[in-house]
C-alpha positions as CSV (number, residue, x, y, z in Angstrom):
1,X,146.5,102.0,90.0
2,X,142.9,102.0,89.4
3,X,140.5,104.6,89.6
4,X,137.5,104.3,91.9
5,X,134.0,104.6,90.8
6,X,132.5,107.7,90.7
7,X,129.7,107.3,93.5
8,X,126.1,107.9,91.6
9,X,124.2,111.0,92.4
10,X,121.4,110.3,90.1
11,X,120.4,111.8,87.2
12,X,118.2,115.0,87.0
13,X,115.8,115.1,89.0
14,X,113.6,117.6,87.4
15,X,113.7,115.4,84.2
16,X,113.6,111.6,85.9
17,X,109.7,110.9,86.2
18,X,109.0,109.4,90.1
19,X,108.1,106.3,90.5
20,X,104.6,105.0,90.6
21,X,102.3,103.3,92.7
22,X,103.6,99.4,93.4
23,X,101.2,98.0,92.0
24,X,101.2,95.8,88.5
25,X,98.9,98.1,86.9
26,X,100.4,101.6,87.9
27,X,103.7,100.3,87.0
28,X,102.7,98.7,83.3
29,X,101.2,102.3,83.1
30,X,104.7,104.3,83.8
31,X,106.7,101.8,81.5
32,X,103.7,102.7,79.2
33,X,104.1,106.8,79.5
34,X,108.4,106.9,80.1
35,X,109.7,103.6,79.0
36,X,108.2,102.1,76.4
37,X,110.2,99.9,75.4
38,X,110.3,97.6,78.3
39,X,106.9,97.0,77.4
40,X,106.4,94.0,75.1
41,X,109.0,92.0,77.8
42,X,106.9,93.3,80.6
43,X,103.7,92.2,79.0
44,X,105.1,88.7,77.7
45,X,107.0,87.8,81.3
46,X,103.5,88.8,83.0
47,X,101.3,86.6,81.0
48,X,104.0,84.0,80.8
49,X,104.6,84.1,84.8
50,X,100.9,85.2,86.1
51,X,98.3,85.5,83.6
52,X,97.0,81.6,83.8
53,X,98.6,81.1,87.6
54,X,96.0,80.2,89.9
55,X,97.9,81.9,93.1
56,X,99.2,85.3,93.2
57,X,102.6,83.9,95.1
58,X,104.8,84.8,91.9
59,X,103.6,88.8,91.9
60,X,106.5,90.3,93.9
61,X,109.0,88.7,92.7
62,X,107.9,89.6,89.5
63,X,106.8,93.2,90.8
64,X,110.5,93.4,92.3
65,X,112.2,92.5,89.0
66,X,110.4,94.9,86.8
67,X,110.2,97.8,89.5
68,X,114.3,97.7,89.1
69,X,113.8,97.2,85.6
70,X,111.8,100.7,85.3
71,X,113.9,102.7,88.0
72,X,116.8,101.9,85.9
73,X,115.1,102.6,82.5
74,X,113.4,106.0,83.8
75,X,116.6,107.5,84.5
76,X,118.8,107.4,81.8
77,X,122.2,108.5,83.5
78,X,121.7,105.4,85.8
79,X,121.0,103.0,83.2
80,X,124.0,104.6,81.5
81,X,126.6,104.1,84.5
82,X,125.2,100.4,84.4
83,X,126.0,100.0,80.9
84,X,129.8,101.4,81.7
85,X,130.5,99.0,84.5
86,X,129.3,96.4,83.0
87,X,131.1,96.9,80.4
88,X,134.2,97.8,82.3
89,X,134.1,95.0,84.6
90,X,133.8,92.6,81.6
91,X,136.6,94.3,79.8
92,X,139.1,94.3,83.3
93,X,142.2,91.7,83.4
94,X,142.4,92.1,87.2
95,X,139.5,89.6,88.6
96,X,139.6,92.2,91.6
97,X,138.8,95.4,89.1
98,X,136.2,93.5,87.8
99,X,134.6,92.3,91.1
100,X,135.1,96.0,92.6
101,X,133.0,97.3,89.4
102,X,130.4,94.4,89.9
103,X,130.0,95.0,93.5
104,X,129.1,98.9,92.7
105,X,126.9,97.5,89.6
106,X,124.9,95.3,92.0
107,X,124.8,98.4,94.9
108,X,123.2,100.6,92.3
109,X,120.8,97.8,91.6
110,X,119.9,97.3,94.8
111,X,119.5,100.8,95.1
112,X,117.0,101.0,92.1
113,X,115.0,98.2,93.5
114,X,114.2,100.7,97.0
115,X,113.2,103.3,95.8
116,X,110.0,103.9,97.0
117,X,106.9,105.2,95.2
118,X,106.6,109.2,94.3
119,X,110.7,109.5,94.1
């Protein structure tokens, strides 16, 4: 028997910064201020992706990667829970352990990736 994932509440609240504005600039400036070191990728994937494009069609992808990217990195006890069932589900002999812990890996991504600005 296996036990189930604790469900994530989210870390504190008082201590997780909220989320900025969506745009490029606002978010460069949270990673900036509360997660610095997601900087130097953030910088080299922008310039790679969009500094020298001539359309602005590969912003929100980009925008949606590194959004998830910084709700993940601003709250430590999430990025933490990612770690573990990652690391669990790589780690599990059962293919359906492992797909159980993926499936809540890629929910709490998906989470990440909506939260909206000012939470």
């Amino acid at each position: 028997m296996t036990a189930e994932p604790a469900p994530y509440s989210g870390g504190d609240p008082a201590r997780v910064p909220p989320m900025p504005e969506r745009t490029p600039q606002a978010l460069r400036l949270a990673i900036q201020e509360h997660a610095p070191h997601l900087l130097p990728d953030f910088e080299a994937h922008w310039r790679r992706v969009i500094a020298d494009a001539f359309s602005i069609a590969p912003v929100p992808a980009f925008m949606r990667l590194w959004w998830t990217q910084y709700a993940i990195a601003r709250d430590p006890a999430l990025e933490k829970r990612l770690r573990d069932l990652e690391a669990r589900a790589a780690m599990a002999e059962d293919p359906a352990e492992s797909a159980r812990l993926l499936e809540e890996y890629s929910r709490l991504r998906h989470e990440a990736a909506a939260v909206e600005p000012g939470r």
